[in-house]
Backbone bond lengths (Angstrom), bond angles and torsions (degrees), N, CA, C in turn:
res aa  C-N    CA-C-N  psi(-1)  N-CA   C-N-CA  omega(-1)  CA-C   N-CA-C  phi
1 X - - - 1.454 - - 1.531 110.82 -
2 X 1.619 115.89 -44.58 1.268 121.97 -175.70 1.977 106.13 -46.79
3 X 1.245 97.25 -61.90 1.826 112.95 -172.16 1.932 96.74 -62.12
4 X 1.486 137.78 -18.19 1.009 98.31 162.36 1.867 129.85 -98.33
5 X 1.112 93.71 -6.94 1.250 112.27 160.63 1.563 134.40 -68.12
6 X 1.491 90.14 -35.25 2.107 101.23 149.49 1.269 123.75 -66.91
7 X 1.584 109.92 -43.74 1.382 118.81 174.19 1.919 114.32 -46.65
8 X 1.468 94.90 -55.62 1.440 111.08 -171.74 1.954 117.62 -59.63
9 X 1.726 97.92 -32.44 1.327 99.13 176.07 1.716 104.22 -81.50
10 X 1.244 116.63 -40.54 1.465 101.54 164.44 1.175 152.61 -37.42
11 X 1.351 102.13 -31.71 1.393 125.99 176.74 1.935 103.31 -88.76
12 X 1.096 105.21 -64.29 1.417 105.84 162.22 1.942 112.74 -38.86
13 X 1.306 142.45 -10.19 1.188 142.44 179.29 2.145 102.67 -111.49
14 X 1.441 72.50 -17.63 1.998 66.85 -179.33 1.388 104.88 -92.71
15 X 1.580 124.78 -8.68 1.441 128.74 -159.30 1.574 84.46 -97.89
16 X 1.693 122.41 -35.59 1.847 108.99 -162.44 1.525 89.44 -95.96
17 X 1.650 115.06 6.58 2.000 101.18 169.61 1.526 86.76 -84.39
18 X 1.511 154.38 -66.25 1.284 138.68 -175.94 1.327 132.63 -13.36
19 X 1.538 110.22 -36.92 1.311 131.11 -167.72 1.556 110.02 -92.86
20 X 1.445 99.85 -23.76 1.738 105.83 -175.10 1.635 104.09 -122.13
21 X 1.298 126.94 33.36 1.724 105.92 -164.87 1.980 76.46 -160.24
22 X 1.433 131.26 87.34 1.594 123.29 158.08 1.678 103.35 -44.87
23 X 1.383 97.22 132.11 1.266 119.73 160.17 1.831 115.68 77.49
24 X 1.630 102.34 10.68 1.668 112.78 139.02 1.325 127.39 -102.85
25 X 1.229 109.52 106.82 1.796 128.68 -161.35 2.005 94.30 -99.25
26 X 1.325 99.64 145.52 1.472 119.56 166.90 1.256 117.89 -145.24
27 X 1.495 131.94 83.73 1.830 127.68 -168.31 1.546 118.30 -51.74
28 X 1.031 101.47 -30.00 1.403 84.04 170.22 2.063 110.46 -169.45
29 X 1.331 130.51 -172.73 1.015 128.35 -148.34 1.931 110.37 -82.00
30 X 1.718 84.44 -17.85 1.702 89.18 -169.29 1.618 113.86 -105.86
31 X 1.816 101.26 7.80 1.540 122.04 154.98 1.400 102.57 -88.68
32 X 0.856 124.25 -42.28 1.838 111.32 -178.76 1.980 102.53 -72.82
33 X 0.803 127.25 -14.42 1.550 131.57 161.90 1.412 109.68 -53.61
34 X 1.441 99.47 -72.10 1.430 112.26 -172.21 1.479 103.40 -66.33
35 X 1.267 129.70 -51.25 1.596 127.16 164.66 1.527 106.31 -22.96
36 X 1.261 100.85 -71.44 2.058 104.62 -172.41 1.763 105.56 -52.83
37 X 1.230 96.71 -46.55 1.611 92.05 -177.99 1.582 108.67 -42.64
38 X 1.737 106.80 -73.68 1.052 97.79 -169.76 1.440 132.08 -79.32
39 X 1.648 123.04 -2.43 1.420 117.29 140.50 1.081 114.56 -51.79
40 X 1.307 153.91 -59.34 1.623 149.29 -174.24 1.578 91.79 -48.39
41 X 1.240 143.13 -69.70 1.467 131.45 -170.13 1.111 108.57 -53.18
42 X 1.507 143.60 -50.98 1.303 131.26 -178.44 1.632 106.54 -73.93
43 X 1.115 133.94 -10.34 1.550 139.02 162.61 1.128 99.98 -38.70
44 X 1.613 110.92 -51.66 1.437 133.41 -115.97 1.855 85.21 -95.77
45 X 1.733 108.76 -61.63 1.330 123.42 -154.24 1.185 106.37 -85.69
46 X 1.350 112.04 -43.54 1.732 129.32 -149.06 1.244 100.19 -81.23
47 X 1.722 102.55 -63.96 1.685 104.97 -148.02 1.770 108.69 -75.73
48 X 0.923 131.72 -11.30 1.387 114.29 -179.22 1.440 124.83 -82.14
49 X 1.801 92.65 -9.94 1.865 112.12 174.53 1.194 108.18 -77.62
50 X 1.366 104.57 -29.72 2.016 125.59 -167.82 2.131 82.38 -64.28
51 X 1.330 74.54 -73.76 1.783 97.60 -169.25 1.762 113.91 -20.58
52 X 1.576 106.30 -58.87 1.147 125.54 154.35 1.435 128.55 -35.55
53 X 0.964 115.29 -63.59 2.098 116.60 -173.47 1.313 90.58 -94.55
54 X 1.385 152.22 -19.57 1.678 122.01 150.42 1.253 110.33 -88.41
55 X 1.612 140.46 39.86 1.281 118.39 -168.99 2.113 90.53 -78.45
56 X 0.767 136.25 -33.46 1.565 138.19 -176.77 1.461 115.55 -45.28
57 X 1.559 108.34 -31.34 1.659 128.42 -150.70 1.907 77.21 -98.42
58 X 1.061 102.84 -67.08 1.681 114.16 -171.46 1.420 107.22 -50.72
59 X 1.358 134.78 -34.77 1.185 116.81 174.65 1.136 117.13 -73.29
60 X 1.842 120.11 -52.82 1.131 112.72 154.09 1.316 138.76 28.55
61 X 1.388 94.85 -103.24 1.790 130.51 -163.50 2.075 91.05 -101.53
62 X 1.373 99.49 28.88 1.776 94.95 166.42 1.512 123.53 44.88
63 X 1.437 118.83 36.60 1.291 152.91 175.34 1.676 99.86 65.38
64 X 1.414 121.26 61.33 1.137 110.18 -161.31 1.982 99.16 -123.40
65 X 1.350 91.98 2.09 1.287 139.45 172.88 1.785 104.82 -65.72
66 X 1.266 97.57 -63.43 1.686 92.93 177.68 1.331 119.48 -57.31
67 X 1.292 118.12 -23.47 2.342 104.00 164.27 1.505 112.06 -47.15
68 X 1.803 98.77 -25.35 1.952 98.06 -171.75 1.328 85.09 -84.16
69 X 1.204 148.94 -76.08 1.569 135.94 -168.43 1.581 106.55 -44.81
70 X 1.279 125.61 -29.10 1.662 102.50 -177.24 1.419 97.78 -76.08
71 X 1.586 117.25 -46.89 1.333 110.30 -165.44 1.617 131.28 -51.91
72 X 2.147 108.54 -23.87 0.729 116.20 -173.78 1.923 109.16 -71.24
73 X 1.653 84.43 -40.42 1.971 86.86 174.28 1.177 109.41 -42.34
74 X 1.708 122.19 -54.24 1.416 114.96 -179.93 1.023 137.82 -57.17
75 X 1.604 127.84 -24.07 1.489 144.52 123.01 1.639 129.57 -9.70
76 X 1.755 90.34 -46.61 1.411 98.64 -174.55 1.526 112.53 -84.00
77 X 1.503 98.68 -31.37 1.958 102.24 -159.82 1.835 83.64 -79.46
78 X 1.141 123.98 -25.37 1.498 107.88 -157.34 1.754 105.00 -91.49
79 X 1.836 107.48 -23.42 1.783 98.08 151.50 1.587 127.09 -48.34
80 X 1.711 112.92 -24.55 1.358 119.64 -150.62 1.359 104.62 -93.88
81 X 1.250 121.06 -41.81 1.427 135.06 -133.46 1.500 75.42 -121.39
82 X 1.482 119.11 136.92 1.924 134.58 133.43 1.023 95.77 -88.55
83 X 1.615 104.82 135.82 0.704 176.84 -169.13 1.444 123.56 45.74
84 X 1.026 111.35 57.35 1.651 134.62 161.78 1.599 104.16 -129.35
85 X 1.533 97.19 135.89 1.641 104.26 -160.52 1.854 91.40 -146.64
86 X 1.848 101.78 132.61 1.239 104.46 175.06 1.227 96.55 -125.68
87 X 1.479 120.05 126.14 1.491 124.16 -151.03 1.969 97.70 -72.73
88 X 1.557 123.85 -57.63 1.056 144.57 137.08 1.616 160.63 -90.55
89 X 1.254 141.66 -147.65 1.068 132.33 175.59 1.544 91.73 -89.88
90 X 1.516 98.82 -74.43 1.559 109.08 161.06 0.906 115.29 6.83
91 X 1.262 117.54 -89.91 1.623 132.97 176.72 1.699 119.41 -31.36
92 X 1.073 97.97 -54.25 1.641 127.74 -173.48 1.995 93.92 -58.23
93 X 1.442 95.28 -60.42 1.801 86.31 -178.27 1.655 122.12 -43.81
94 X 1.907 84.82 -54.16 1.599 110.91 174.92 1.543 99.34 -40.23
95 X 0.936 133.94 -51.06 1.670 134.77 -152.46 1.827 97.72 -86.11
96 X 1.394 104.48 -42.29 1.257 107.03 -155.31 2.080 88.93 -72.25
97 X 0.931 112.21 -29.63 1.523 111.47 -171.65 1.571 99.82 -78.69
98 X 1.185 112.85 -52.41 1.753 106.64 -179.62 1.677 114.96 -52.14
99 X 1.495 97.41 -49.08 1.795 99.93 175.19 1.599 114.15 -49.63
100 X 1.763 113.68 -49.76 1.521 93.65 -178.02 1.682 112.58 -72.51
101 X 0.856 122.55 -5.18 1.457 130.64 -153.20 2.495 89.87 -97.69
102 X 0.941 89.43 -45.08 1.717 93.86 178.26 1.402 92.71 -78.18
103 X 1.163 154.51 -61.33 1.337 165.87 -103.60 2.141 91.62 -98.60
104 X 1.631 76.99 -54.10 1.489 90.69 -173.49 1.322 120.66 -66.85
105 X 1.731 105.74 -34.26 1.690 120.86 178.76 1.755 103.80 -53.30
106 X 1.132 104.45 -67.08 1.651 125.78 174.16 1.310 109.35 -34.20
107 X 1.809 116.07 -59.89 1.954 108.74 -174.41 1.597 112.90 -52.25
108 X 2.147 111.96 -50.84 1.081 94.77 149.76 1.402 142.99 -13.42
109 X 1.417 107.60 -100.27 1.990 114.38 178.46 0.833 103.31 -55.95
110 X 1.672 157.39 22.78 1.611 147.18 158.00 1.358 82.50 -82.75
111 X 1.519 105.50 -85.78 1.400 120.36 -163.74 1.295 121.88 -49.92
């Protein structure tokens, strides 16, 4: 129950990045579902390989590096999925920084 109820606020945080991020599109409520779904799988598969072959870049820049690995996921889910559209990379950072930034507002007021 817990994981669909994460799922559901996720999607609910990718629907209020639409509203704050030009040129990240979501058609409708049960594409931002499937969006969260399949960001959580590439969470799941992708990013720790990502994580891995830039770990040099990420220490760097004080893991500040991982908005470019989220952004790229967002790159990826929005090749996969119609009708979810990330206009650019740009965009994609823009989004990827607002999402942890809402994501985080929210764990707050849950918790």
């Amino acid at each position: 129950m817990k994981h669909i109820i994460d799922l559901l606020i996720r999607s609910v945080v990718l629907l209020l990045t639409t509203y704050l991020v030009p040129g990240f599109t979501i058609d409708s409520y049960i594409t931002a579902i499937i969006v969260a779904l399949l960001l959580a799988i590439l969470n799941l598969l992708v990013k720790p390989l990502l994580v891995i072959l830039t770990l040099p870049a990420t220490i760097l820049t004080l893991g500040l590096f991982l908005f470019v690995i989220n952004a790229i996921l967002l790159l990826m889910a929005s090749a996969l999925i119609r009708g979810f559209e990330v206009e650019s990379f740009g965009t994609a950072l823009i989004a990827s920084i607002v999402i942890t930034l809402i994501s985080s507002l929210l764990n707050v007021l849950i918790k």
